[in-house]
C-alpha positions, 0 to 999 in steps of 0.5 A: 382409551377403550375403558374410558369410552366404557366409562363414560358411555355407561355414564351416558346410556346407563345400564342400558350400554352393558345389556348383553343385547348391546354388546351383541351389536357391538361385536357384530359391528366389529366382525367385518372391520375387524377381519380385515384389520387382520389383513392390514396389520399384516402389510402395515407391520411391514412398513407398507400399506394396503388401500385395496382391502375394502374393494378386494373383499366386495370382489371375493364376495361377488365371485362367491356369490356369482359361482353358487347362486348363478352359475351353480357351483357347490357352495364350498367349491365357490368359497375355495374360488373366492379363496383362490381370488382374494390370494391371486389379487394379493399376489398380484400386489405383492408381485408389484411391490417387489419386483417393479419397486412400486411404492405400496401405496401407489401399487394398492390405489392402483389396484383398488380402482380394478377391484372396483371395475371388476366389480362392476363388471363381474356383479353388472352392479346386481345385488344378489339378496337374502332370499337368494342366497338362503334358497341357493346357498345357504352355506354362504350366509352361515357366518351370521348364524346366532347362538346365545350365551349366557345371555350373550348372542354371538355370531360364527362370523364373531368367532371366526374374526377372533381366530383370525387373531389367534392364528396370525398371533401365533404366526407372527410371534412364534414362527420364524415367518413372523419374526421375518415379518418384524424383521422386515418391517424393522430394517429390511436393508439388516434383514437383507444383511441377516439372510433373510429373502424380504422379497419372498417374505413381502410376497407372502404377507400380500398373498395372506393378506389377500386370502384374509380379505376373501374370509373377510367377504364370507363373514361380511355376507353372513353378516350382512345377508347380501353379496356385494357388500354396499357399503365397503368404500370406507373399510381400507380406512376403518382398517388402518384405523383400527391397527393404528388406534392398536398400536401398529406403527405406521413405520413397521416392525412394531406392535400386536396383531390384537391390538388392532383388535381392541382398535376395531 
């Protein structure tokens, strides 16, 4: 389907739609969606599903920009803060999904609401812009920084997302965390029989998943100058989307992380 949607666009737009400058955007685009596709691969893989992503991103983000612009802590010190966040909601998920049985679509609708009051809360629906951010913390905004080659402008953020992909590729196909979380996905009752401790393995995904979406809120920053991100209502459902367009069953235990990459 991807090659045919290039087909059929290059038919439309002519040369014009492999202009490098075209594929630039295209990959700018993706970084944010496809970052947290990372994330929802992950909790999908195990047969659940994370509605909270988008407002749990926007929440890192604010607390990123919160503690480096206003409150003046070192830029690094307040992305390990966001860093820290995005791991402490995800935990808070996972805590809720193994050990009170919540269904995890429920568990996440739930959570997604506090994110969003805490968001308002934390930011008082204040934007922090991008003169701000450049003259306070300059830092933040570095994963929109632009480097050209081969005619091909690449962002930090672009990079990034794709060691995202990389590194959870890895985990998931060598590791025997990964196969766990296949394993789990597949049949939790035989993982459970196989020796395999599904509660502990869950609670890790969530909590990687949590973490992902703050790396997530520090490309979304560079990519969009601003801290919060205005526009992250959707990104839940572009998320599951793009793993699910990649090939990720719904049901668990089956596909690859990089196809929800050619998703996004």
């Amino acid at each position: 389907m991807l090659v045919l949607a290039f087909v059929a666009f290059s038919l439309i737009a002519g040369e014009k739609f492999y202009d490098p400058g075209n594929i630039s955007i295209i990959t700018q685009q993706v970084m944010v969606v496809g970052a947290i596709a990372v994330a929802q691969s992950l909790v999908i893989l195990t047969a659940g599903i994370d509605l909270s992503v988008g407002a749990l991103m926007v929440l890192t983000s604010v607390v990123m920009g919160k503690l480096a612009v206003e409150v003046g802590w070192p830029t690094p010190l307040a992305l390990l803060a966001g860093l820290v966040v995005g791991a402490s909601c995800g935990l808070l998920n996972g805590l809720l999904v193994t050990r009170f049985k919540l269904p995890p679509f429920i568990t996440t609708l739930g959570t997604l609401s506090i994110f969003q009051a805490l968001n308002l809360y934390i930011s008082e629906s204040q934007t922090i812009g991008a003169t701000t951010l450049e003259r306070d913390a300059p830092m933040l905004q570095w994963m929109g920084k632009a480097f050209n080659i081969g005619g091909f402008v690449i962002n930090t953020g672009v990079l990034l997302m794709i060691g995202l992909f990389v590194v959870m590729w890895f985990a998931l196909t060598w590791t025997a965390w990964g196969r766990h979380v296949y394993a789990v996905g597949s049949d939790p009752g035989a993982a459970r029989l196989a020796g395999i401790r599904t509660d502990r393995v869950l609670l890790s995904v969530y909590v990687v998943a949590g973490t992902i979406c703050a790396i997530a809120a520090w490309i979304s920053i560079g990519r969009n100058a601003v801290s919060p991100q205005a526009n992250a209502e959707q990104l839940e459902l572009l998320s599951i989307t793009a793993v699910v367009i990649g090939g990720i069953s719904l049901f668990g235990g089956r596909g690859s992380v990089f196809g929800a990459l050619i998703g996004a």
